[in-house]
LOVO-313069 format. One record per atom (N, C-alpha, C): y, x, z; residue number from 1; residue in three letters; atom name; chain. Coordinates in Angstrom, 1 decimal, always signed. Atoms other than C-alpha are relative to their C-alpha. Layout:
<drenmis>
DRENMI       c2       c1       c3   fimar   sese   marro   mitor
DRENMI        Y        X        Z     NUM    ALA      CA       A
...
</drenmis>
This chain:
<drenmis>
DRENMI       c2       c1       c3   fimar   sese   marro   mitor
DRENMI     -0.1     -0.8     -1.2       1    UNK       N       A
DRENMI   +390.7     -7.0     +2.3       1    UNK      CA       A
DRENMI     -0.4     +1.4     -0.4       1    UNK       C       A
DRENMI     -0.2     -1.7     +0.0       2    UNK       N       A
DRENMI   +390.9     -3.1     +2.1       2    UNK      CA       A
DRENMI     -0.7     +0.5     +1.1       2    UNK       C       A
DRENMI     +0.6     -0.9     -1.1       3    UNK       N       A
DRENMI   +388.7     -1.2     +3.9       3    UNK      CA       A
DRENMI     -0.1     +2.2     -0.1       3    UNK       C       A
DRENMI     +0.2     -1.8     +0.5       4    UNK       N       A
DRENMI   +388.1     +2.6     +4.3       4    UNK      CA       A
DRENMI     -1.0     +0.5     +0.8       4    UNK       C       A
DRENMI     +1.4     -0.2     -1.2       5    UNK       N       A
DRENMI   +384.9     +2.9     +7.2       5    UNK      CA       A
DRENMI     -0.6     +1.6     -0.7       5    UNK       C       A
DRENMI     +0.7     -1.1     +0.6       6    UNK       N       A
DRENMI   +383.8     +6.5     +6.0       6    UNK      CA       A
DRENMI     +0.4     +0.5     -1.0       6    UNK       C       A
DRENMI     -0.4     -0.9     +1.1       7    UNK       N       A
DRENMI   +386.0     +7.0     +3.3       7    UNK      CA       A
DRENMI     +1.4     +0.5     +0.1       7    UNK       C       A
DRENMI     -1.2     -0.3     +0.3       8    UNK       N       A
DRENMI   +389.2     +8.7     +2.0       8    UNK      CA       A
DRENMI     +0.5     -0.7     -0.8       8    UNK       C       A
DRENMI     -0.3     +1.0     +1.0       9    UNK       N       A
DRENMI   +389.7     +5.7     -0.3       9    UNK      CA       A
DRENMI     +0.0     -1.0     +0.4       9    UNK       C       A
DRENMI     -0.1     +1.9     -0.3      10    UNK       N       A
DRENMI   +390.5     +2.0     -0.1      10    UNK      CA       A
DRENMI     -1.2     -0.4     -1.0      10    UNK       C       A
DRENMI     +0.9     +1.0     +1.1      11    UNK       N       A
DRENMI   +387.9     -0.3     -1.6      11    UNK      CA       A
DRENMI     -0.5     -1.5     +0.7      11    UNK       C       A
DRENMI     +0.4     +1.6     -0.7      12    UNK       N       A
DRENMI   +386.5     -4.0     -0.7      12    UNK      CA       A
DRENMI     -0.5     -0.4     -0.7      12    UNK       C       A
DRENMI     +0.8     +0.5     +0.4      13    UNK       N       A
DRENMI   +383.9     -6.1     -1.4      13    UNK      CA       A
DRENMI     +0.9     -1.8     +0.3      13    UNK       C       A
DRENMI     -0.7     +1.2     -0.1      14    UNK       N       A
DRENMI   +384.7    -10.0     -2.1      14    UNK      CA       A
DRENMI     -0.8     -0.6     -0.1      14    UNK       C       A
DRENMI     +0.6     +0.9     +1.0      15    UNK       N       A
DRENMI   +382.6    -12.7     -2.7      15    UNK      CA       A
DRENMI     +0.3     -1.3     -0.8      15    UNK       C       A
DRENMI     -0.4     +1.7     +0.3      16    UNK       N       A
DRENMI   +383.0    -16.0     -4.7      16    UNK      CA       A
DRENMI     -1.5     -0.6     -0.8      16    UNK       C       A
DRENMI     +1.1     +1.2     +0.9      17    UNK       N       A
DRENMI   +380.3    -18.5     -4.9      17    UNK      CA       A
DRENMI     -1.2     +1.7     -0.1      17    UNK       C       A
DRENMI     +1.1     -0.5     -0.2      18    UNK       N       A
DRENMI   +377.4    -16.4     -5.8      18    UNK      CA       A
DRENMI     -0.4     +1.4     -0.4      18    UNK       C       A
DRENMI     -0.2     -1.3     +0.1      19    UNK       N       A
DRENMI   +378.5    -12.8     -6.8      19    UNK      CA       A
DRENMI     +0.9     +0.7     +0.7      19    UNK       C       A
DRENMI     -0.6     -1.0     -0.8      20    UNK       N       A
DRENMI   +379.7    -10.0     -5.0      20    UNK      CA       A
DRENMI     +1.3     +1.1     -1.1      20    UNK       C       A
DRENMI     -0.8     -1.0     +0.9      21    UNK       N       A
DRENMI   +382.8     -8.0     -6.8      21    UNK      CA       A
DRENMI     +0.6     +0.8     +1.2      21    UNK       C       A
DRENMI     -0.5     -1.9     -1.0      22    UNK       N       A
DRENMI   +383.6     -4.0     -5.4      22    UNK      CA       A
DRENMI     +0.6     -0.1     -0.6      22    UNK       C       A
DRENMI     -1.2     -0.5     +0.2      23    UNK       N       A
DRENMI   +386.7     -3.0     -5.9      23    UNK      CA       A
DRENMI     -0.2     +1.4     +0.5      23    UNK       C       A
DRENMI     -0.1     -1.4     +0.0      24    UNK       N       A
DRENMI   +386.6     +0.7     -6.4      24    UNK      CA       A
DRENMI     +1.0     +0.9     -0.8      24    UNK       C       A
DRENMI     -1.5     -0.5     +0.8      25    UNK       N       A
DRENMI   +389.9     +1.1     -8.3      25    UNK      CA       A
DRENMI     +1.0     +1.4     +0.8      25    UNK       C       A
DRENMI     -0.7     -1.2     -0.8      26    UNK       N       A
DRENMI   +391.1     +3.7     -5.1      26    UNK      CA       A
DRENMI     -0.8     +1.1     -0.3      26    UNK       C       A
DRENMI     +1.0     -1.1     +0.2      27    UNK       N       A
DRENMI   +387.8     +5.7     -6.0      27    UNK      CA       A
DRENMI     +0.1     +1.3     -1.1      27    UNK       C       A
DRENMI     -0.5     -0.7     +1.2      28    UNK       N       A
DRENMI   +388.5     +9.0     -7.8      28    UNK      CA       A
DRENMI     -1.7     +0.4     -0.7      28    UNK       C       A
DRENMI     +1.2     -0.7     +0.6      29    UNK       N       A
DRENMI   +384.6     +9.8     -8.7      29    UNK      CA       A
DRENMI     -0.7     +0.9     +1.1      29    UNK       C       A
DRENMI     +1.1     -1.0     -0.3      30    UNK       N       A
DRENMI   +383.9    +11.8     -6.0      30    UNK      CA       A
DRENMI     -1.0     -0.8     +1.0      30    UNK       C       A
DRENMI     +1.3     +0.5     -0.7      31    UNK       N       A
DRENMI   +380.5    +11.1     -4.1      31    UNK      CA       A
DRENMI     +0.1     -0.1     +1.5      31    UNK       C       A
DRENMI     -0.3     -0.3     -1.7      32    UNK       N       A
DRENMI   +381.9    +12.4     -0.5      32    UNK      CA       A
DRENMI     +0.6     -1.7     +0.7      32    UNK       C       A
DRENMI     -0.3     +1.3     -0.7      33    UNK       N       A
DRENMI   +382.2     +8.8     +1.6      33    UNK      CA       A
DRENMI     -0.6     -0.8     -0.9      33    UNK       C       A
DRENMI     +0.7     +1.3     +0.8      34    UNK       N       A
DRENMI   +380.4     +6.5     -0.8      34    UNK      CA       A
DRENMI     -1.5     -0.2     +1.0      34    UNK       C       A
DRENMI     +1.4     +0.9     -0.6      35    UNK       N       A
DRENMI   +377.3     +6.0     +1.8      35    UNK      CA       A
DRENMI     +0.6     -1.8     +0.4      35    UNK       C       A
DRENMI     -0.5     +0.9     -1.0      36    UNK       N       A
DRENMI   +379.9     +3.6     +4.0      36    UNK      CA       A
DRENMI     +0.0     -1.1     -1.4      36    UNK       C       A
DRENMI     -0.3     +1.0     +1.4      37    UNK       N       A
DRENMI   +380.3     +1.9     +0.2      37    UNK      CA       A
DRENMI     -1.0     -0.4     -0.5      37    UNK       C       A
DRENMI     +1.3     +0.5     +0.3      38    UNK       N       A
DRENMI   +377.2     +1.6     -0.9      38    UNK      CA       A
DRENMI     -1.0     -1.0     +0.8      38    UNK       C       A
DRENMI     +0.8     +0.5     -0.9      39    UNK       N       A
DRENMI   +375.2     +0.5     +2.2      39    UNK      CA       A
DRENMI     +1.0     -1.6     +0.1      39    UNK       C       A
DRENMI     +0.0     +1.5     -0.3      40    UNK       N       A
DRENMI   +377.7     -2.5     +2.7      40    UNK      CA       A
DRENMI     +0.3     -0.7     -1.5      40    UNK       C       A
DRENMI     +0.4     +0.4     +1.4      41    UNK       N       A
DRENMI   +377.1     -3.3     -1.3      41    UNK      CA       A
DRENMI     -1.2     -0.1     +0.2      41    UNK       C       A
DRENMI     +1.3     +0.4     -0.2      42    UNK       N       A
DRENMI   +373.7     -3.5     -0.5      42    UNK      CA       A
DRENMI     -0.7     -0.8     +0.7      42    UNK       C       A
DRENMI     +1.0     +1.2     -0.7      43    UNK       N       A
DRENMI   +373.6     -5.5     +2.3      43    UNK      CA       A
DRENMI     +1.0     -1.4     -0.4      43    UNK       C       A
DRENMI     -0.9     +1.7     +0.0      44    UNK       N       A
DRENMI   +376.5     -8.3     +0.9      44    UNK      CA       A
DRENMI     -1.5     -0.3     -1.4      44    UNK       C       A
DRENMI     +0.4     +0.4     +0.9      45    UNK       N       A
DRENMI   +374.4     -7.8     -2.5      45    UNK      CA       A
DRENMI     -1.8     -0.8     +0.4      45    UNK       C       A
DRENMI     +1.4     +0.2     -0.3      46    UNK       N       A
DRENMI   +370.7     -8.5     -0.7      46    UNK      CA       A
DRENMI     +0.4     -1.6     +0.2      46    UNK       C       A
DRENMI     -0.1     +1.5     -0.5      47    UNK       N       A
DRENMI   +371.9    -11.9     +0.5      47    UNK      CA       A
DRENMI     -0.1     -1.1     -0.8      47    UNK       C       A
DRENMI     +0.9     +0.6     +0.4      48    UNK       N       A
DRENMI   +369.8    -14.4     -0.3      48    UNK      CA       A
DRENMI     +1.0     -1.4     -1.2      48    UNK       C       A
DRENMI     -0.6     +0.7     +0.8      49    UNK       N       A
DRENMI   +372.3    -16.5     -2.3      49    UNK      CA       A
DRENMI     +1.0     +0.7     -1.2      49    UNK       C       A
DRENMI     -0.1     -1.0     +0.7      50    UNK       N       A
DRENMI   +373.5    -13.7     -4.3      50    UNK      CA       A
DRENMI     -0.1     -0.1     -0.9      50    UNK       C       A
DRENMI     +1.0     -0.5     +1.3      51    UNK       N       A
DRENMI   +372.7    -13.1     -8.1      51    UNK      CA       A
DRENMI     +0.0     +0.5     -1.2      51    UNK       C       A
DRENMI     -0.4     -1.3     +0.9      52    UNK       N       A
DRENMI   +375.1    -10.6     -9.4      52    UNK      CA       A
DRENMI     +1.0     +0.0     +0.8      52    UNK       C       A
DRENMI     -0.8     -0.8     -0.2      53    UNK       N       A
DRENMI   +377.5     -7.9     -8.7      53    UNK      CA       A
DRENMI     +0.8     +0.0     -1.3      53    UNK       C       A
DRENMI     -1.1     -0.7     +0.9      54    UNK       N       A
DRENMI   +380.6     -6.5    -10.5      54    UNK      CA       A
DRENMI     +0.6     +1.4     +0.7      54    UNK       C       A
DRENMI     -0.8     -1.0     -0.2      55    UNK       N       A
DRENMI   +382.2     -3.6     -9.8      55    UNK      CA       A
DRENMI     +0.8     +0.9     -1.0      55    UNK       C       A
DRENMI     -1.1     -0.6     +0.2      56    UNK       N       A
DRENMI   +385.7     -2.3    -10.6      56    UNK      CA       A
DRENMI     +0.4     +1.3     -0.1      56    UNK       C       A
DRENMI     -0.5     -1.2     -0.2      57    UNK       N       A
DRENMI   +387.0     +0.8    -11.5      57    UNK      CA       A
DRENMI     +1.2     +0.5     -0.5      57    UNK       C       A
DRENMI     -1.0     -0.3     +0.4      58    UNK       N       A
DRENMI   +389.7     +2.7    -12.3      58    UNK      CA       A
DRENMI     -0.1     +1.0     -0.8      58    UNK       C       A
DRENMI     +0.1     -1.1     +0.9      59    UNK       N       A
DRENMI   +390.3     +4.5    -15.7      59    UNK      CA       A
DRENMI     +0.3     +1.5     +0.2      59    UNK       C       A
DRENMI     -0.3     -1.9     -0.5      60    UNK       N       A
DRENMI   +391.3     +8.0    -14.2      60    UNK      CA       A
DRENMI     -1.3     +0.2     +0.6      60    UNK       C       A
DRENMI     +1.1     -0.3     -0.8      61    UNK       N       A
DRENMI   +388.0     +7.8    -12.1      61    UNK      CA       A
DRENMI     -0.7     +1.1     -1.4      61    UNK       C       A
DRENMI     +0.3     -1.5     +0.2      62    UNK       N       A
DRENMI   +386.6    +11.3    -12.9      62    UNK      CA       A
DRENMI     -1.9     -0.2     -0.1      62    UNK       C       A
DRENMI     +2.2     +0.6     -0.5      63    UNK       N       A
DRENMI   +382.1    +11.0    -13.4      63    UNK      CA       A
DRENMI     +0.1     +1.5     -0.5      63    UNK       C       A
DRENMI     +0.5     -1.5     +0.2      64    UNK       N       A
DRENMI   +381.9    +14.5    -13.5      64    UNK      CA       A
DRENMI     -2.0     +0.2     +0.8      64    UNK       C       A
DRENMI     +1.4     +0.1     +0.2      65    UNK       N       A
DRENMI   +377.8    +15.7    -13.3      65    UNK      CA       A
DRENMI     -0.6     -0.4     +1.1      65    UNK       C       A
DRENMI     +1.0     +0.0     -1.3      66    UNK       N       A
DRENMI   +377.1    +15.7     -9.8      66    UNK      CA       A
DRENMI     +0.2     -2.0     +0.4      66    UNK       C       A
DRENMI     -0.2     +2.0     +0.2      67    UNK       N       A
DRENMI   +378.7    +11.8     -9.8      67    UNK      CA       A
DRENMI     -1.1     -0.6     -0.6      67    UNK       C       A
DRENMI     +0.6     +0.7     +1.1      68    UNK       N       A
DRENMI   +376.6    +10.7    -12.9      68    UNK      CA       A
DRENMI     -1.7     +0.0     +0.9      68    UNK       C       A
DRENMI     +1.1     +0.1     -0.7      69    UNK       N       A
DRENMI   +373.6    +12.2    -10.8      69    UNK      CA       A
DRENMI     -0.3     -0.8     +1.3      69    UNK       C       A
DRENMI     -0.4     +0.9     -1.3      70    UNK       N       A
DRENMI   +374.7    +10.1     -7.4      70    UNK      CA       A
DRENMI     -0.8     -1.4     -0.6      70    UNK       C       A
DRENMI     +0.1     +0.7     +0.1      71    UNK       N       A
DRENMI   +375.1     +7.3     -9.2      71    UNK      CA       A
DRENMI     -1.6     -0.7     -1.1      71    UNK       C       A
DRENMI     +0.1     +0.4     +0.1      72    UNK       N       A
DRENMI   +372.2     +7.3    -11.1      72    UNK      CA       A
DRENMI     -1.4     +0.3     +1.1      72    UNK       C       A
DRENMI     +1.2     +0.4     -0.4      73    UNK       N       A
DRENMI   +369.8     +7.6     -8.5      73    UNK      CA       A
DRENMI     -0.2     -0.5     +1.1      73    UNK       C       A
DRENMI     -1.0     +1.3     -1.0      74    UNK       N       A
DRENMI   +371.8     +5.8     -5.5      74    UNK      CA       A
DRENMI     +0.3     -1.1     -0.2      74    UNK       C       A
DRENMI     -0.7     +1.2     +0.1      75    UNK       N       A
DRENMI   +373.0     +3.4     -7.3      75    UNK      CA       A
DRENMI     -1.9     -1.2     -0.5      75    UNK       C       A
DRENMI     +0.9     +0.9     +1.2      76    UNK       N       A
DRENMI   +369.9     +2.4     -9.6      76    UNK      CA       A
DRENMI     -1.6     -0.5     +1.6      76    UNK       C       A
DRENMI     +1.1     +0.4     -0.9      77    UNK       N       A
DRENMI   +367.6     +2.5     -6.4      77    UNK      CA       A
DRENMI     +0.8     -1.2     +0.9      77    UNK       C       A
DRENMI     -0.5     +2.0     -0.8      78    UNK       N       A
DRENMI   +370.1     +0.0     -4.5      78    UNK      CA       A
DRENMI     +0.2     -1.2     -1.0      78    UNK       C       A
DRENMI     -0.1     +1.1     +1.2      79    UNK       N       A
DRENMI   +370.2     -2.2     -7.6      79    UNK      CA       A
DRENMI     -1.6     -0.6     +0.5      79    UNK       C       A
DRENMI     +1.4     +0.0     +0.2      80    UNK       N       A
DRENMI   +366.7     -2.2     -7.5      80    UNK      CA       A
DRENMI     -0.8     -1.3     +1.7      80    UNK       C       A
DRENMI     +0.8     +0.5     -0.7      81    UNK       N       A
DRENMI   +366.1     -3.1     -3.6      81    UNK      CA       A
DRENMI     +1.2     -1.7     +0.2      81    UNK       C       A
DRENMI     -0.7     +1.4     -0.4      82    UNK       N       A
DRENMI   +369.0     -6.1     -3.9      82    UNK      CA       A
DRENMI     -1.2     -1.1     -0.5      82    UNK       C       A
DRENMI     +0.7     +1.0     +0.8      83    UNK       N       A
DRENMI   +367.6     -9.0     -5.5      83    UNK      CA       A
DRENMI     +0.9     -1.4     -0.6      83    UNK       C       A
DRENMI     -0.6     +0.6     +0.9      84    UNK       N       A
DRENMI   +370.0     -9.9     -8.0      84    UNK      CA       A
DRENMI     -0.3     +0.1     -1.4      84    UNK       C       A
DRENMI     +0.2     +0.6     +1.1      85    UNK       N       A
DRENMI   +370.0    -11.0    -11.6      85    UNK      CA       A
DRENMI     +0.7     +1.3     -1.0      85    UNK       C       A
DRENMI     -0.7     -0.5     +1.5      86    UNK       N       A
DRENMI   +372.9     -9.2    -13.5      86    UNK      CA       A
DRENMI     +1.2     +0.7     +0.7      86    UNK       C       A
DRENMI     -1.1     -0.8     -0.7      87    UNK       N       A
DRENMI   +375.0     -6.2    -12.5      87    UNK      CA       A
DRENMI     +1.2     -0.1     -1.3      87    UNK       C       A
DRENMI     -0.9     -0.3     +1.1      88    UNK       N       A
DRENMI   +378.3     -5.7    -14.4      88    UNK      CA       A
DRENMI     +1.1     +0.9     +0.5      88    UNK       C       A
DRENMI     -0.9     -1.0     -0.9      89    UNK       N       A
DRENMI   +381.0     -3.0    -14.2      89    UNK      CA       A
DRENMI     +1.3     -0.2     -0.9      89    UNK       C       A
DRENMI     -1.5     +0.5     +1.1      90    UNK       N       A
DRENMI   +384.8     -3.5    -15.4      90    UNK      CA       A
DRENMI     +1.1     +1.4     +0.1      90    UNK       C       A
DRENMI     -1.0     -1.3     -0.4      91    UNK       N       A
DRENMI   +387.0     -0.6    -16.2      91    UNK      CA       A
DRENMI     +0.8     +0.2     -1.3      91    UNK       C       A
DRENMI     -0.8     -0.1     +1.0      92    UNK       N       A
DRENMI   +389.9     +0.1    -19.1      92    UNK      CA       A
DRENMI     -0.1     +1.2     -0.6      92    UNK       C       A
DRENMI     +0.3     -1.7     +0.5      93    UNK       N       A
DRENMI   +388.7     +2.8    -21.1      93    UNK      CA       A
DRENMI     -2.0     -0.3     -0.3      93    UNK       C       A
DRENMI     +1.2     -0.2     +0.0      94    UNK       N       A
DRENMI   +385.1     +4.0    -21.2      94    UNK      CA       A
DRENMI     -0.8     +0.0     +1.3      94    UNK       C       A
DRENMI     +0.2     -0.3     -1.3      95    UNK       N       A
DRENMI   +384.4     +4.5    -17.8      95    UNK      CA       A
DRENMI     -1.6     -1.0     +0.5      95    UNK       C       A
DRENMI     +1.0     +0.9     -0.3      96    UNK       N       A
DRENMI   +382.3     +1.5    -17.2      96    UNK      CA       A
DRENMI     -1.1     -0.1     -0.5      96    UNK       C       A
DRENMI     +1.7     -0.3     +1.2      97    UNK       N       A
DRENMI   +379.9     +2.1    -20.3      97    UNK      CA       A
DRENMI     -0.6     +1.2     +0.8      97    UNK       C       A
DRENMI     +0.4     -0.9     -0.1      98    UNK       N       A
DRENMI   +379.4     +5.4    -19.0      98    UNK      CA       A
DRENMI     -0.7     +0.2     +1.7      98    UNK       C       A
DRENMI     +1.0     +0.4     -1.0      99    UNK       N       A
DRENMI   +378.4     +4.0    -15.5      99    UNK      CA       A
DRENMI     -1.1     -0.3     +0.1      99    UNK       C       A
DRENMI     +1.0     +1.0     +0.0     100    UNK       N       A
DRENMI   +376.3     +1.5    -16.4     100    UNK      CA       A
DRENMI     -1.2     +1.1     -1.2     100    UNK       C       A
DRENMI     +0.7     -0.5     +0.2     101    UNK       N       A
DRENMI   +374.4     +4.2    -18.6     101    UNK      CA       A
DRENMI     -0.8     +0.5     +0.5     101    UNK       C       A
DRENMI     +0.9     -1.0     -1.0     102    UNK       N       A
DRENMI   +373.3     +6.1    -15.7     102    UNK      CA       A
DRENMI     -0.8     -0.4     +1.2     102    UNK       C       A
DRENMI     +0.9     +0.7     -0.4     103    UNK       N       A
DRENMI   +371.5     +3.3    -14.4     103    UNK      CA       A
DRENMI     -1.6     +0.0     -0.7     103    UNK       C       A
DRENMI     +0.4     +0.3     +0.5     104    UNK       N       A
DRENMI   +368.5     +2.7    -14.4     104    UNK      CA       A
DRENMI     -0.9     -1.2     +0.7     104    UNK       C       A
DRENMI     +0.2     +1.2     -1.0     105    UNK       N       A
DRENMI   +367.6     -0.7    -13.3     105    UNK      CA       A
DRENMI     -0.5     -1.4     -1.1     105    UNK       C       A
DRENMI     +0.6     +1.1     +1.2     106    UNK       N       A
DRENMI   +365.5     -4.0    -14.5     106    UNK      CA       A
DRENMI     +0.8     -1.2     +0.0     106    UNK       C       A
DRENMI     -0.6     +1.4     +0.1     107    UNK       N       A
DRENMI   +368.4     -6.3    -14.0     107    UNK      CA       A
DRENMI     +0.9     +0.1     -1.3     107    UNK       C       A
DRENMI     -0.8     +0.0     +1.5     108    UNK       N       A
DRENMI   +370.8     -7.2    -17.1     108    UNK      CA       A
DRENMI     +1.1     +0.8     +0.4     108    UNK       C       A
DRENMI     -1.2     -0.4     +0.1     109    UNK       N       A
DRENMI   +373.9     -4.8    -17.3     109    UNK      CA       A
DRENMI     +0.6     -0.4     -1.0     109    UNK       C       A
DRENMI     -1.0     +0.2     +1.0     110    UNK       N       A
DRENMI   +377.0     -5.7    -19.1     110    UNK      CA       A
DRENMI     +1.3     +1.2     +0.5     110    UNK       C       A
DRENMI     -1.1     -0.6     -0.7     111    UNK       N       A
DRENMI   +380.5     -4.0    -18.9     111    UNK      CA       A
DRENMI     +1.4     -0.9     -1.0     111    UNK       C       A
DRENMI     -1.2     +1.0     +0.7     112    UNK       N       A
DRENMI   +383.8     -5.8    -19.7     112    UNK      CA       A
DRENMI     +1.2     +1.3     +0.3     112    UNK       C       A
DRENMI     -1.4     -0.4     -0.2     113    UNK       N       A
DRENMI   +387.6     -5.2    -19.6     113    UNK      CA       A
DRENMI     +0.4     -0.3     +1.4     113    UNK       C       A
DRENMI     -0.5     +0.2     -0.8     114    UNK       N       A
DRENMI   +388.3     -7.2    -17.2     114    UNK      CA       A
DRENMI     -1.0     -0.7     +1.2     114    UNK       C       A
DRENMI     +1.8     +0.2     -0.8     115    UNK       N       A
DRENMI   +386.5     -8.6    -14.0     115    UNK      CA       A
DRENMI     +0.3     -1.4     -0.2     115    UNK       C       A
DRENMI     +0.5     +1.6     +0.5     116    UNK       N       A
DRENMI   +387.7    -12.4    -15.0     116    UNK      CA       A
DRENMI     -1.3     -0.4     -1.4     116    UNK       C       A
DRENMI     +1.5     -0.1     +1.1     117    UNK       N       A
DRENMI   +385.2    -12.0    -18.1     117    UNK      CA       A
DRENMI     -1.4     +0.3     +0.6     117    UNK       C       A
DRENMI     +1.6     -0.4     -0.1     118    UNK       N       A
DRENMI   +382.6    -10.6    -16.4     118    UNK      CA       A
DRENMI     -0.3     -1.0     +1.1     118    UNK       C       A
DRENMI     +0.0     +1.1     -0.8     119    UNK       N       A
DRENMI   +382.8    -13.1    -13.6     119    UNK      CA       A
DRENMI     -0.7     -1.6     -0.6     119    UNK       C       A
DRENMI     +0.7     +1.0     +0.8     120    UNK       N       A
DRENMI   +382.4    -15.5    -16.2     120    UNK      CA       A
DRENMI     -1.3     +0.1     -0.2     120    UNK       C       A
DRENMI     +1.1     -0.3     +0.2     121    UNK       N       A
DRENMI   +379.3    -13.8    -17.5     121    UNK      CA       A
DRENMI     -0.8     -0.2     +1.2     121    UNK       C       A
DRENMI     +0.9     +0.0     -1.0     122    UNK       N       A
DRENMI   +378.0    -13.4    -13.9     122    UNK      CA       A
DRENMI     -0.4     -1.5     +0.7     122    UNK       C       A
DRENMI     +0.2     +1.3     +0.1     123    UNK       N       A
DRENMI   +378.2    -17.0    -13.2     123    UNK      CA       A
DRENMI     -1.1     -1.0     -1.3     123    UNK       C       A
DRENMI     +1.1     +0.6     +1.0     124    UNK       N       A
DRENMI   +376.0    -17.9    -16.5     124    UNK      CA       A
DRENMI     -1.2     +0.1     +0.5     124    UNK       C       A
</drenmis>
């Protein structure tokens, strides 16, 4: 399901079983509307049967500096108040290493290709 509550982008949260996967593949990077994104990542990710995320991106997505600084101190503080196990981020290219760098967070990060791999992992 495709949402857009606050943004200029499509994205959607899904769950199966006991991870949460964003879909942020419409996201170009920039920071403007990601509260509406964040906040309902944080409240599917808080839920009590929960015990990893994924999130999706798309190789064009842009992390220019003011991004890198968003995400690392937006994201790594909502990581922090969920209470999950193992975040992962999936994106074709570099994109996803370069996310998950700008964390900084005590749960396990990985980053895959694809989100059937990391799914797998999130389920271990």
């Amino acid at each position: 399901m495709s949402q857009t509550r606050g943004t200029e982008f499509e994205y959607s949260h899904e769950e199966k079983e006991n991870v949460v996967i964003q879909d942020l593949t419409d996201w170009s990077g920039q920071t403007e509307g990601m509260n509406a994104v964040e906040q309902e990542w944080l409240s599917r990710a808080s839920q009590s049967h929960i015990t990893a995320t994924i999130t999706e991106f798309s190789a064009d997505m842009s992390l220019g500096k003011q991004t890198q600084n968003h995400l690392a101190n937006e994201w790594s503080e909502n990581a922090e108040q969920a209470n999950i196990e193992k975040i992962a981020f999936v994106s074709e290219g570099i994109k996803a290493r370069a996310v998950s760098a700008n964390l900084d967070v005590s749960q396990e990060v990985r980053t895959f290709g694809s989100v059937g791999d990391a799914l797998e992992w999130a389920r271990e």
